[in-house]
N, C-alpha and C positions, 0 to 999 in steps of 0.2 A: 292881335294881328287880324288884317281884313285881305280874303282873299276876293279877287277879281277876276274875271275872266275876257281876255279882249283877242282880237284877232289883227296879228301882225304880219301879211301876208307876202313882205319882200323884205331884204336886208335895211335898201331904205327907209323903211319905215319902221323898222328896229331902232338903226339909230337914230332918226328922226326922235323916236319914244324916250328912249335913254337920254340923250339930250334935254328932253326938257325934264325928265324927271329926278337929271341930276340938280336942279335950280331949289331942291326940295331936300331939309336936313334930316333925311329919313332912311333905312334901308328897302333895298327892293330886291325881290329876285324875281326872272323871268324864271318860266318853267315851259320847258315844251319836250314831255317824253322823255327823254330819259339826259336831254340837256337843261343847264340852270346856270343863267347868268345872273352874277350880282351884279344889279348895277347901282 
């Protein structure tokens, strides 16, 4: 597991992220405090 750290600073741009990172047969979780999307 490789973890990253990026700055997603609106919703837009969340899913903006999630979007392309679903084009990827991989799992992913956002983490921010004490919330955690799998996307």
């Amino acid at each position: 597991m490789k973890t990253v750290q990026i700055s997603l600073n609106s919703i837009d741009k969340v899913k903006s992220f999630v979007n392309e990172i679903t084009k990827y047969d991989n799992d992913f979780d956002l983490v921010s405090g004490r919330y955690v999307i799998d996307a």
